[in-house]
HTML snippet that shows the backbone in 3Dmol.js (N, CA, C, O; Angstrom):
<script src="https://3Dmol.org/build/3Dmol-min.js"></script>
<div id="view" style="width:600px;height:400px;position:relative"></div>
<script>
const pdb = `
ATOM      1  N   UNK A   1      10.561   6.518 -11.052  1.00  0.00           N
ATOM      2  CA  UNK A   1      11.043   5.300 -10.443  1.00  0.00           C
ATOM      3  C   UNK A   1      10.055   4.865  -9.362  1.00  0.00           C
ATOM      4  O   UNK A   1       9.490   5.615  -8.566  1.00  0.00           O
ATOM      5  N   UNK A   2       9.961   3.849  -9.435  1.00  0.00           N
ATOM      6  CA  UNK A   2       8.621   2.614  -8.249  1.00  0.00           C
ATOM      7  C   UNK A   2       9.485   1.876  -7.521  1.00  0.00           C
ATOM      8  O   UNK A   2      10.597   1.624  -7.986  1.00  0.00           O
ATOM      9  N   UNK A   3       9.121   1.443  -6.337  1.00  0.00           N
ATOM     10  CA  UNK A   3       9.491   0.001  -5.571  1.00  0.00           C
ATOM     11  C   UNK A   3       8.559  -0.671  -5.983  1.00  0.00           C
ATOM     12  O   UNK A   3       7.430  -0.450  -6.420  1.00  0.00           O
ATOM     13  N   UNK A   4       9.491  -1.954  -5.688  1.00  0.00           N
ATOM     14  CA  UNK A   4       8.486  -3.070  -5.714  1.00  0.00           C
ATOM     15  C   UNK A   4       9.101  -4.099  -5.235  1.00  0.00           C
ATOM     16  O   UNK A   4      10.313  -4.315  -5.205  1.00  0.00           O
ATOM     17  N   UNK A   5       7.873  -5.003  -4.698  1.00  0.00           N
ATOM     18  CA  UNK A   5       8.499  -6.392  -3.985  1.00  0.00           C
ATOM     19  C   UNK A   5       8.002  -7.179  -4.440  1.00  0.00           C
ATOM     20  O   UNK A   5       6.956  -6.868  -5.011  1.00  0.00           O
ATOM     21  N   UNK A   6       8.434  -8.696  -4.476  1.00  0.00           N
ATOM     22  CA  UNK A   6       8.303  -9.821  -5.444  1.00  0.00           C
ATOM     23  C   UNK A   6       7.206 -10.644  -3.675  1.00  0.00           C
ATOM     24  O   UNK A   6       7.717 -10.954  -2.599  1.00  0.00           O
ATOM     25  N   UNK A   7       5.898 -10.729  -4.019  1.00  0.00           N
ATOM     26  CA  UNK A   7       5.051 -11.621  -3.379  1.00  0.00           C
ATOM     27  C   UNK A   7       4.588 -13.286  -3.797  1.00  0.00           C
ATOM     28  O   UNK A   7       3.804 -13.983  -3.153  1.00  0.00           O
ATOM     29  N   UNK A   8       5.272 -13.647  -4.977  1.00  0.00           N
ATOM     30  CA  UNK A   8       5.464 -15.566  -5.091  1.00  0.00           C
ATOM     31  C   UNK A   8       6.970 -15.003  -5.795  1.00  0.00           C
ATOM     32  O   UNK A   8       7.466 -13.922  -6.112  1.00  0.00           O
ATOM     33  N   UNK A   9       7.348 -16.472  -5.818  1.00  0.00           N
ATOM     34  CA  UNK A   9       9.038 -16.803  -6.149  1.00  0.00           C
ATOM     35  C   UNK A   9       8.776 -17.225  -7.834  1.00  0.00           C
ATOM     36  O   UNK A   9       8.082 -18.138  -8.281  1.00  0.00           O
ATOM     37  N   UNK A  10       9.737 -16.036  -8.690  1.00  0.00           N
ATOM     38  CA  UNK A  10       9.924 -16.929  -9.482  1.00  0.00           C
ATOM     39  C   UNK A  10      11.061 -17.176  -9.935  1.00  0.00           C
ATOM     40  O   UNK A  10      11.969 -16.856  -9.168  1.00  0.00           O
ATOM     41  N   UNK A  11      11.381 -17.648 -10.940  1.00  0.00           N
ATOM     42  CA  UNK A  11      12.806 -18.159 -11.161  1.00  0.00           C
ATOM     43  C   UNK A  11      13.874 -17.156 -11.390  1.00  0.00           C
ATOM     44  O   UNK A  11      15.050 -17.457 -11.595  1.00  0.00           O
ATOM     45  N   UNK A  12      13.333 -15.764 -11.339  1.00  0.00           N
ATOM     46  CA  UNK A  12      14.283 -14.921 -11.479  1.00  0.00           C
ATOM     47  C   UNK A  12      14.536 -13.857 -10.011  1.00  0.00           C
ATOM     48  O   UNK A  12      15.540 -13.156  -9.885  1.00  0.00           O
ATOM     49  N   UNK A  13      13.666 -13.909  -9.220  1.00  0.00           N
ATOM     50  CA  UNK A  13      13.547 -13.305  -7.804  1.00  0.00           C
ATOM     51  C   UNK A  13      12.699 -13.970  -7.255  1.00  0.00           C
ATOM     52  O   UNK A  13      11.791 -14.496  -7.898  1.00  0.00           O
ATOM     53  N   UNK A  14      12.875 -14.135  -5.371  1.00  0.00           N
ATOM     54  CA  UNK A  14      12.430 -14.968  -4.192  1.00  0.00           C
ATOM     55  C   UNK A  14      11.952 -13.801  -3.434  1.00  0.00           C
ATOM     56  O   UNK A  14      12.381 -12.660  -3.258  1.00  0.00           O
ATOM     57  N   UNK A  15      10.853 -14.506  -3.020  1.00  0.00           N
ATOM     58  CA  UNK A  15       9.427 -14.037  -1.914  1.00  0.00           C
ATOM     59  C   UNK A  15      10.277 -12.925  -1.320  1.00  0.00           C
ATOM     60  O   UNK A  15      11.296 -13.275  -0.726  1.00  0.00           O
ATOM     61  N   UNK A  16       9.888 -11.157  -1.433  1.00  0.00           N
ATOM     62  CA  UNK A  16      10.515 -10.794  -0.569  1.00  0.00           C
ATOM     63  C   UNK A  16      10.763  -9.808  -0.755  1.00  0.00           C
ATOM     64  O   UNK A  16      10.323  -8.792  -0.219  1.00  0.00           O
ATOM     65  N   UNK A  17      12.211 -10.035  -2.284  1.00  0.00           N
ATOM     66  CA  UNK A  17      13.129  -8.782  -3.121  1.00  0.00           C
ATOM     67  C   UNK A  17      12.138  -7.797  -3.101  1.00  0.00           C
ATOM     68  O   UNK A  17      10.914  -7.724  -2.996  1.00  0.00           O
ATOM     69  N   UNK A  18      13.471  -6.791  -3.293  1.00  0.00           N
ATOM     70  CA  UNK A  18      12.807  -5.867  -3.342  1.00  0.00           C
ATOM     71  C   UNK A  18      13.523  -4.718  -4.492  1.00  0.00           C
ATOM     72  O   UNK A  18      14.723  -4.492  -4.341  1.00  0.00           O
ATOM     73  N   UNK A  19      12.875  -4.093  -5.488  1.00  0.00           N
ATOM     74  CA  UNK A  19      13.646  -3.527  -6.695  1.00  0.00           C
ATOM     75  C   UNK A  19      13.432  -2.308  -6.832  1.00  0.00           C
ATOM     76  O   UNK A  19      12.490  -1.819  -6.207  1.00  0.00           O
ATOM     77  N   UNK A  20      14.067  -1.663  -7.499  1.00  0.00           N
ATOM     78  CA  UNK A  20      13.596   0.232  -7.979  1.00  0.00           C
ATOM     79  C   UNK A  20      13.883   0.231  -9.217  1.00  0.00           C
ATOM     80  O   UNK A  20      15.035   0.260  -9.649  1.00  0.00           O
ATOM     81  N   UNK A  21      12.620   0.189 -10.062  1.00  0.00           N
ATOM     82  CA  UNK A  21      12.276  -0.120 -11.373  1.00  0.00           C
ATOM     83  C   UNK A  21      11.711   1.303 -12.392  1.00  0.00           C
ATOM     84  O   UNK A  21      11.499   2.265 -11.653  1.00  0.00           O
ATOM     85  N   UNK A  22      11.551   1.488 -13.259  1.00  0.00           N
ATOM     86  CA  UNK A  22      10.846   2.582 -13.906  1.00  0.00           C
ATOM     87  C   UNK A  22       9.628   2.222 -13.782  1.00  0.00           C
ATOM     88  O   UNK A  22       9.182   1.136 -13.412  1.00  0.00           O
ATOM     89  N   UNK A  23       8.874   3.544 -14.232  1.00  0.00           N
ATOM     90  CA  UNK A  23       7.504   3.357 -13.775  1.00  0.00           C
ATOM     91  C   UNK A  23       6.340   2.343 -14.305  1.00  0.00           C
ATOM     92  O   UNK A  23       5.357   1.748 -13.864  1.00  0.00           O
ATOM     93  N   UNK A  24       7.408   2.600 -16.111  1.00  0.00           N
ATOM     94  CA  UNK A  24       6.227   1.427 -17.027  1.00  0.00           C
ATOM     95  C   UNK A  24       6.931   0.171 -16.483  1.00  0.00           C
ATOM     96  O   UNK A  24       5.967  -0.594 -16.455  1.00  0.00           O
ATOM     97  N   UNK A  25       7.879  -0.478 -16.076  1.00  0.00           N
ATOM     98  CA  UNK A  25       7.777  -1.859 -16.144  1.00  0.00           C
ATOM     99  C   UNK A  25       7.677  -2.211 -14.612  1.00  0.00           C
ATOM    100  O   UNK A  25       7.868  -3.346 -14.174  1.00  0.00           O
ATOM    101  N   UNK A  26       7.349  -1.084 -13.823  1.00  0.00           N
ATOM    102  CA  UNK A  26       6.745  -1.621 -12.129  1.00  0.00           C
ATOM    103  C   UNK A  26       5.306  -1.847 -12.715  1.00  0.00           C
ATOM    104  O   UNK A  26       4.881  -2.960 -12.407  1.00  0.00           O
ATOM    105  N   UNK A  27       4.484  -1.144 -13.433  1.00  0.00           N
ATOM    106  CA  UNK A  27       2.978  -1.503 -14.072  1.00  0.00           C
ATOM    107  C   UNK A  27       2.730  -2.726 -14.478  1.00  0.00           C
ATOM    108  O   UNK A  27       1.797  -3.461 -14.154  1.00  0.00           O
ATOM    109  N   UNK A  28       4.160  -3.035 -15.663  1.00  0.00           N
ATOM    110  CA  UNK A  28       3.928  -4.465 -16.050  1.00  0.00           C
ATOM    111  C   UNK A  28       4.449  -5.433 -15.157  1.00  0.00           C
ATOM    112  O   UNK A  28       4.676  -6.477 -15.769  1.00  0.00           O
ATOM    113  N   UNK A  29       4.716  -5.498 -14.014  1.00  0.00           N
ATOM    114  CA  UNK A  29       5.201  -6.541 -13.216  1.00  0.00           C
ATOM    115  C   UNK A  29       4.216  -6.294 -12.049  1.00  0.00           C
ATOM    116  O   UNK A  29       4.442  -7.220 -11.270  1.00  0.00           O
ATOM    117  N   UNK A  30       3.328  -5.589 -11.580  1.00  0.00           N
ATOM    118  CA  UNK A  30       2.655  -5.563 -10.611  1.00  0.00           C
ATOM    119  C   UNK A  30       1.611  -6.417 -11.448  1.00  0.00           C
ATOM    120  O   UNK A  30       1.203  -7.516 -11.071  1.00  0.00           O
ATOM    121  N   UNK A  31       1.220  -5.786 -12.637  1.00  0.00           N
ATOM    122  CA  UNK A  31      -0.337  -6.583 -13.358  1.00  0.00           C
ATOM    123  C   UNK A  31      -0.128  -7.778 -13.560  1.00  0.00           C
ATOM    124  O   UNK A  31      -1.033  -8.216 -14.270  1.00  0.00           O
ATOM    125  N   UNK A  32       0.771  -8.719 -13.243  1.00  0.00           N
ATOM    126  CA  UNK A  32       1.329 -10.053 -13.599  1.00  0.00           C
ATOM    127  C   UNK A  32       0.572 -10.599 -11.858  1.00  0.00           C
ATOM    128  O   UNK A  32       0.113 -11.736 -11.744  1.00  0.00           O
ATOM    129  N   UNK A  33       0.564  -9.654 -10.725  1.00  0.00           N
ATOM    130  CA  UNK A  33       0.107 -10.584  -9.842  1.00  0.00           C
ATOM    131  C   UNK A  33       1.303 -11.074  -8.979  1.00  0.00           C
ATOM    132  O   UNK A  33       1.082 -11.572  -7.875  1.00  0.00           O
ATOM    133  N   UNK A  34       2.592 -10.939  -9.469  1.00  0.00           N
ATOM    134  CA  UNK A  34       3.798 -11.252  -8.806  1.00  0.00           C
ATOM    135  C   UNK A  34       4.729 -10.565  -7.969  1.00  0.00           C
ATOM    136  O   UNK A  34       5.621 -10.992  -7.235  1.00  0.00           O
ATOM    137  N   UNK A  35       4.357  -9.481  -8.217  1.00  0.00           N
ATOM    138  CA  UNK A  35       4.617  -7.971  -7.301  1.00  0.00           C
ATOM    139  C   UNK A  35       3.996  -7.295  -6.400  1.00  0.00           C
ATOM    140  O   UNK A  35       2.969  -7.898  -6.088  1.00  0.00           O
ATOM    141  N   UNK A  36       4.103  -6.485  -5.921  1.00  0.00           N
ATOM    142  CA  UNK A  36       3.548  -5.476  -5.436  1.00  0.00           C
ATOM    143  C   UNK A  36       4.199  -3.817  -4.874  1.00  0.00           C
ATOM    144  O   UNK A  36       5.284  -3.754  -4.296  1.00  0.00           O
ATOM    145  N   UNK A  37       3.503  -2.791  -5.101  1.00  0.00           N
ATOM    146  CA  UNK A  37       4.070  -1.550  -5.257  1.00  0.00           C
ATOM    147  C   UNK A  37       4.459  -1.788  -3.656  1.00  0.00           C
ATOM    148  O   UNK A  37       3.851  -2.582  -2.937  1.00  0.00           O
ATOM    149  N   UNK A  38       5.914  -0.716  -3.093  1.00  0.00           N
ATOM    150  CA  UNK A  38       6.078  -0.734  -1.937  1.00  0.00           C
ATOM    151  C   UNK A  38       6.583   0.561  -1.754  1.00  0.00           C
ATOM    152  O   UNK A  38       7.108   1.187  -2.674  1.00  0.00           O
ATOM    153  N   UNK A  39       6.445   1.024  -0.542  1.00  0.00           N
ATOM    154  CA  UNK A  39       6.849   2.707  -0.290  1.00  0.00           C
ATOM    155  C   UNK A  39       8.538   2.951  -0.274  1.00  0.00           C
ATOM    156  O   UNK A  39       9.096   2.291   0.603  1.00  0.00           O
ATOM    157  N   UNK A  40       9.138   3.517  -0.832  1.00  0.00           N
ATOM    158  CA  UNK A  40      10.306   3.897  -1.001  1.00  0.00           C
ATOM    159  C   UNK A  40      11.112   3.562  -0.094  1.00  0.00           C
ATOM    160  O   UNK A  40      12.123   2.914  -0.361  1.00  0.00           O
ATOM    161  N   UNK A  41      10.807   3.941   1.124  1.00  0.00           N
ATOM    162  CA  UNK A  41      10.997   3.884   2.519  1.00  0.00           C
ATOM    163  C   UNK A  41      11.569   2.360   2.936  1.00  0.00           C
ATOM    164  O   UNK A  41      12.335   2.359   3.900  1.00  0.00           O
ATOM    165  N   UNK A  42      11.348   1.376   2.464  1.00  0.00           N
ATOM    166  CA  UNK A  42      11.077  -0.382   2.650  1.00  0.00           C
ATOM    167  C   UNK A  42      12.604  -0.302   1.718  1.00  0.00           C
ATOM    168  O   UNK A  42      13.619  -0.414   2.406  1.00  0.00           O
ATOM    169  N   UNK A  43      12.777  -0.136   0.381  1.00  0.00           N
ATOM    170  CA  UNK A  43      13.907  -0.007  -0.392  1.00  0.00           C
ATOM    171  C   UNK A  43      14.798   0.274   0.381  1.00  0.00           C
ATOM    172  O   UNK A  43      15.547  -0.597   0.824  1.00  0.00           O
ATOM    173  N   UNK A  44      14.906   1.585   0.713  1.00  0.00           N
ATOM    174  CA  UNK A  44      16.097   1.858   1.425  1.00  0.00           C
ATOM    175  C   UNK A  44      16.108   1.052   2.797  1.00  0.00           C
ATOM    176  O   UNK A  44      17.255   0.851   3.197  1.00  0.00           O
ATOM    177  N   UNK A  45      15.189   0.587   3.541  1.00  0.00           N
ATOM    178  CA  UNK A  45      15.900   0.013   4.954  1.00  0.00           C
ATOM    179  C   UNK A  45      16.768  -1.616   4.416  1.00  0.00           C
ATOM    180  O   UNK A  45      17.598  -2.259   5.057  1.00  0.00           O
ATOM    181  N   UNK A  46      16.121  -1.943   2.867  1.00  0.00           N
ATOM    182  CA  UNK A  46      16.369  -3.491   2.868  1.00  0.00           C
ATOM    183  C   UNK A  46      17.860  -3.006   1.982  1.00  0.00           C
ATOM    184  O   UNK A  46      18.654  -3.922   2.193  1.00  0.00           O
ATOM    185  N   UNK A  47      18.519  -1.969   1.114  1.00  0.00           N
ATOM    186  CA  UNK A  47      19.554  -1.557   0.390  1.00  0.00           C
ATOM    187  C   UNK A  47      20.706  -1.016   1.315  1.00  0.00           C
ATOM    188  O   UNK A  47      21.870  -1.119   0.926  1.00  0.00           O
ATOM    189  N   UNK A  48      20.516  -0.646   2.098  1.00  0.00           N
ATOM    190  CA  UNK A  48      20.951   0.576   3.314  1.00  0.00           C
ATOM    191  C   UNK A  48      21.893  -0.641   4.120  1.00  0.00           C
ATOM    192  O   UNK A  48      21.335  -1.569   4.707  1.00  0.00           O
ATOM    193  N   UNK A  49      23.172  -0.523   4.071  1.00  0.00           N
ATOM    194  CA  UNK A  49      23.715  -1.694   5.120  1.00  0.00           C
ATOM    195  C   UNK A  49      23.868  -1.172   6.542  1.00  0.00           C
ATOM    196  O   UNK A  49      24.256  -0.074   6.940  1.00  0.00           O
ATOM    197  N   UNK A  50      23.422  -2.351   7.257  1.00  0.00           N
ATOM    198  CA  UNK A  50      23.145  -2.126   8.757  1.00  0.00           C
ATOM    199  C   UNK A  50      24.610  -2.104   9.528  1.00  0.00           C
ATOM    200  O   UNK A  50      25.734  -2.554   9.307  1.00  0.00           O
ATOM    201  N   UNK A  51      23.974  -1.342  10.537  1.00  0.00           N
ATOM    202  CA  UNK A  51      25.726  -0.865  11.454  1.00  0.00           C
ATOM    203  C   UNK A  51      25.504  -1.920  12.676  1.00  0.00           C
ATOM    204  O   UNK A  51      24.563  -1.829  13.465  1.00  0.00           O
ATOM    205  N   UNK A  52      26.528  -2.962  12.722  1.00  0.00           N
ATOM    206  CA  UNK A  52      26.931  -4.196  13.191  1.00  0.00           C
ATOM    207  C   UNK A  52      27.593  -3.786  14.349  1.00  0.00           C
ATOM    208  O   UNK A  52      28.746  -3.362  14.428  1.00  0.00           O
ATOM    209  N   UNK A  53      26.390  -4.020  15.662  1.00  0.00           N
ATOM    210  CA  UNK A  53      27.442  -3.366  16.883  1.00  0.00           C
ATOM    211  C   UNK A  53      28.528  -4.212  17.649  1.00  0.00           C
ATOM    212  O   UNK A  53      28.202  -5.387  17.822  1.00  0.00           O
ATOM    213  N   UNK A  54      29.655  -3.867  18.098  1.00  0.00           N
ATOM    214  CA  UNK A  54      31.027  -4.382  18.013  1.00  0.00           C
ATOM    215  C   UNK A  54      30.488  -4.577  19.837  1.00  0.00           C
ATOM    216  O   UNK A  54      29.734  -3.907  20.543  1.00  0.00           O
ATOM    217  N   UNK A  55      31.316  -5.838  20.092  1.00  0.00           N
ATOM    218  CA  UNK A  55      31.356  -6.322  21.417  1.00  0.00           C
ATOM    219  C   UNK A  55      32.151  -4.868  22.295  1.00  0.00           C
ATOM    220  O   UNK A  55      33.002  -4.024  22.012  1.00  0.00           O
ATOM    221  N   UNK A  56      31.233  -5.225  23.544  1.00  0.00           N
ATOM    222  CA  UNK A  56      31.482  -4.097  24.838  1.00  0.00           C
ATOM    223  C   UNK A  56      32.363  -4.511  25.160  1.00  0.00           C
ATOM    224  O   UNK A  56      32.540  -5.710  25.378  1.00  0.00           O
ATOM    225  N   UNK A  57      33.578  -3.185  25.344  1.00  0.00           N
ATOM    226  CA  UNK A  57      34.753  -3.677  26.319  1.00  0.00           C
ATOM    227  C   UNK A  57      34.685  -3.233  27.696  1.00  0.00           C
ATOM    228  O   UNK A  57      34.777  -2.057  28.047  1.00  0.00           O
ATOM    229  N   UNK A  58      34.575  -3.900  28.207  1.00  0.00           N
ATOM    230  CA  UNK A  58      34.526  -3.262  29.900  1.00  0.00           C
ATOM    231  C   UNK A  58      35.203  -2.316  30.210  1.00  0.00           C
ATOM    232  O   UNK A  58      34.667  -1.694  31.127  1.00  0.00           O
ATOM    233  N   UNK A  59      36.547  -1.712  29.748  1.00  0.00           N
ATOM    234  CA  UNK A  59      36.810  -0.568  30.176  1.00  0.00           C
ATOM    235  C   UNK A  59      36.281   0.809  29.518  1.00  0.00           C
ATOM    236  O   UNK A  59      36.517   1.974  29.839  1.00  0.00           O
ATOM    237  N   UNK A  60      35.581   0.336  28.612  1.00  0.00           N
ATOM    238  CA  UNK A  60      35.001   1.498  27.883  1.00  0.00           C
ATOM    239  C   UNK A  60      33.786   1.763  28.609  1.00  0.00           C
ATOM    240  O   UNK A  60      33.378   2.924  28.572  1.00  0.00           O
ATOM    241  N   UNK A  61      32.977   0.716  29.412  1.00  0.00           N
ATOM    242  CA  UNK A  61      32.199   0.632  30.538  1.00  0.00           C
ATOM    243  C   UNK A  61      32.102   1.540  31.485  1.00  0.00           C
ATOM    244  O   UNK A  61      31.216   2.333  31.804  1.00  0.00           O
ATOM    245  N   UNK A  62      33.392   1.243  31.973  1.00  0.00           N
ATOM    246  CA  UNK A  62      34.031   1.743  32.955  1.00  0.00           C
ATOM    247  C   UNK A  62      33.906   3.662  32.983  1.00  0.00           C
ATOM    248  O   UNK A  62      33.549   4.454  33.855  1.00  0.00           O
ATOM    249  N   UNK A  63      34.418   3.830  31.517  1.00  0.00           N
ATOM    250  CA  UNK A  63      34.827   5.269  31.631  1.00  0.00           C
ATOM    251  C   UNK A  63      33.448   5.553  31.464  1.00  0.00           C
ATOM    252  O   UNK A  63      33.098   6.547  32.101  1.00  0.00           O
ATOM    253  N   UNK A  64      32.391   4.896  30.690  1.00  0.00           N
ATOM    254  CA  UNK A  64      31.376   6.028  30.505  1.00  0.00           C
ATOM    255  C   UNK A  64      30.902   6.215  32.048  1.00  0.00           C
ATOM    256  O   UNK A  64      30.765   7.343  32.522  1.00  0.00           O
ATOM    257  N   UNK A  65      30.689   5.177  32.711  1.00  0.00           N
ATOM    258  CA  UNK A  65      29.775   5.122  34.548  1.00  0.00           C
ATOM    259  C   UNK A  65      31.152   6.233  34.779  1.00  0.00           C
ATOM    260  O   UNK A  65      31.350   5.897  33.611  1.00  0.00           O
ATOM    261  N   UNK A  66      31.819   6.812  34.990  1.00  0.00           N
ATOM    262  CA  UNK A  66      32.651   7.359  35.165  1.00  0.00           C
ATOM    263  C   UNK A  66      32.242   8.767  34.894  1.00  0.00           C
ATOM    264  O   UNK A  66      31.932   9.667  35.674  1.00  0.00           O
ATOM    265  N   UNK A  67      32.314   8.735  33.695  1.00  0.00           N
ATOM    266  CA  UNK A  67      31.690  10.525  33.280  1.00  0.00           C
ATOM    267  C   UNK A  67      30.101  10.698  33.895  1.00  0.00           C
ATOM    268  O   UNK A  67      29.458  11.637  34.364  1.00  0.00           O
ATOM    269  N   UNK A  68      29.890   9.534  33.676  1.00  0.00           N
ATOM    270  CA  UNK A  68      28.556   9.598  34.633  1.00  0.00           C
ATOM    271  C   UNK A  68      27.778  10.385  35.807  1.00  0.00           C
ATOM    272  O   UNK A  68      26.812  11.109  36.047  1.00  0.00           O
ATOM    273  N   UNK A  69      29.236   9.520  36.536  1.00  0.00           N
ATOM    274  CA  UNK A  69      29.028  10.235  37.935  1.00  0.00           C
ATOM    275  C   UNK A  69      29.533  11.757  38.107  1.00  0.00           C
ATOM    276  O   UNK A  69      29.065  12.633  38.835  1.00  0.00           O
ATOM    277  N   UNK A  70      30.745  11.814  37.125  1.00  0.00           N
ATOM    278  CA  UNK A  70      31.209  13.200  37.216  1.00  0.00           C
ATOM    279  C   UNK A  70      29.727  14.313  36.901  1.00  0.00           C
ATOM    280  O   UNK A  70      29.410  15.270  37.609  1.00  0.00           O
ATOM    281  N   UNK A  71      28.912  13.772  35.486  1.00  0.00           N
ATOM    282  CA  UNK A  71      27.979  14.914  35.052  1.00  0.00           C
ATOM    283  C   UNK A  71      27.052  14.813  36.372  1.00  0.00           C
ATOM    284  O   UNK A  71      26.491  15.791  36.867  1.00  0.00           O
ATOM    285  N   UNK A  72      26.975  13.598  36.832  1.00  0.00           N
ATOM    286  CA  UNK A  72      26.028  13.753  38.065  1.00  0.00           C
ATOM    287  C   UNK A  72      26.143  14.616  39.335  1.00  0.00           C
ATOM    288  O   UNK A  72      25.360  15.113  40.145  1.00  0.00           O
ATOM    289  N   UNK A  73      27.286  14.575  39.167  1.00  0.00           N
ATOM    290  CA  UNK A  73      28.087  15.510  40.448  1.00  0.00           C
ATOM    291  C   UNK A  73      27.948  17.030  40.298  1.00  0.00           C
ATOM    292  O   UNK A  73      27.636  17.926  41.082  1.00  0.00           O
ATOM    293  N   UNK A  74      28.305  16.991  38.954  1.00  0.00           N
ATOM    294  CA  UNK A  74      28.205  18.729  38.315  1.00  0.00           C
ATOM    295  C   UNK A  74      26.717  18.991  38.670  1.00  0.00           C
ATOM    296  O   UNK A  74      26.405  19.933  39.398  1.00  0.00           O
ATOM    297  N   UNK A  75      25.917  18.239  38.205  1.00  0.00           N
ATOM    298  CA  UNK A  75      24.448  18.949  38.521  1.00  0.00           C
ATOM    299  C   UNK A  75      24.012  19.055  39.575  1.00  0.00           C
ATOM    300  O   UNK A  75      23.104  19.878  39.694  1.00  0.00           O
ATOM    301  N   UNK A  76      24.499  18.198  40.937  1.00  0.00           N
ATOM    302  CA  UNK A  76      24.047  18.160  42.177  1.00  0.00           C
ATOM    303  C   UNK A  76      25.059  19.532  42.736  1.00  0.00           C
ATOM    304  O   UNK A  76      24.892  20.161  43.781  1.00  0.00           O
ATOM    305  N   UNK A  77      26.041  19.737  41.779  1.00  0.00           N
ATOM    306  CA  UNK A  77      26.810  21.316  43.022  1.00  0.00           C
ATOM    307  C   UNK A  77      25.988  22.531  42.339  1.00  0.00           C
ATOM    308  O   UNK A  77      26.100  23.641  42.860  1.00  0.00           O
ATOM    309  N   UNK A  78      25.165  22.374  41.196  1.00  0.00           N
ATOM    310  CA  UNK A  78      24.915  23.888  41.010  1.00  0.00           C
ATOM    311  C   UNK A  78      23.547  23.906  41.738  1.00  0.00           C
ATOM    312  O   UNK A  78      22.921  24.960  41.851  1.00  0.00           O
TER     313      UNK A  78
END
`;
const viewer = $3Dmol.createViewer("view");
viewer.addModel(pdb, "pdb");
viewer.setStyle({}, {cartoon: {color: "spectrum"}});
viewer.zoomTo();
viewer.render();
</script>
């Protein structure tokens, strides 16, 4: 299995995609000029769904400056 990303648009994928193909037809779609091989690595960050961080609640604020000061405290008595 190959990555690959689509470098012009054509009517079947836009500037960009990105696919995990077998090896003979990443060959025949790179030699077309319309592809290009990409490191595995690129697949998974663009497949991989991103973790959507949720609005700060101020009291959750609150408690961490809180434990804060407590761990701060612990290290200043020993």
């Amino acid at each position: 299995m190959k990555c690959i990303q689509a470098i012009r648009e054509t009517k079947y994928s836009s500037v960009g995609d990105i696919k995990r193909v077998t090896e003979v037809e990443a060959d025949e779609k790179v030699s077309t000029g319309y592809w290009k091989f990409v490191p595995k690595m690129e697949w998974k960050l663009a497949t991989r769904s991103k973790k959507v961080e949720e609005a700060v609640n101020p009291q959750i604020t609150d408690a961490v400056t809180i434990s804060e000061k407590q761990l701060n405290k612990k290290k200043k008595n020993k």
